[in-house]
N, C-alpha and C positions, 0 to 999 in steps of 0.2 A: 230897585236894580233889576232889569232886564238882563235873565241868562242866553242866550243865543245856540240852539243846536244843530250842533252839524248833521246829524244823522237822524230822520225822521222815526227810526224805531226808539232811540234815546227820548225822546220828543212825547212820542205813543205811550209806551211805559212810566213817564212822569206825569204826565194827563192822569191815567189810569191809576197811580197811590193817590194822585191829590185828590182827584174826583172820581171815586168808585161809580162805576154803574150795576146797578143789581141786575141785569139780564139784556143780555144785546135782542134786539126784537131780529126775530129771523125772518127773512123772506124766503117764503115757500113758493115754490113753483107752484103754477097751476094745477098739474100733472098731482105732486104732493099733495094738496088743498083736495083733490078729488079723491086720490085713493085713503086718505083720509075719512073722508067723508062716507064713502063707499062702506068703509070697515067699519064706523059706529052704527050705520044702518044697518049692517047685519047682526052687527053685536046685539042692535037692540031688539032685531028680529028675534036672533037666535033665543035668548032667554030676557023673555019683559018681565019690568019690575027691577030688573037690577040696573043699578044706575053705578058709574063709578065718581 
């Protein structure tokens, strides 16, 4: 039997019990990806050997 819903958040939220997703992959800006980037580089400037 095919339930039919009106309202695509009803829709979203029955998706989401029946089939869990363990982590939605996020899209990072470019921008994000570099000051990212930027901060492990000084991190690992600032003190080497520590790794997280």
């Amino acid at each position: 039997m095919t339930t039919h819903y009106l309202d695509y958040r009803t829709a979203q939220v029955e998706l989401e019990t029946r089939y869990p997703q363990r982590r939605r992959p996020r899209r990072d800006s470019s921008l994000e990806i570099m000051r990212r980037t930027l901060a492990r580089i000084s991190r690992e400037e600032n003190n080497p050997g520590r790794t997280r």
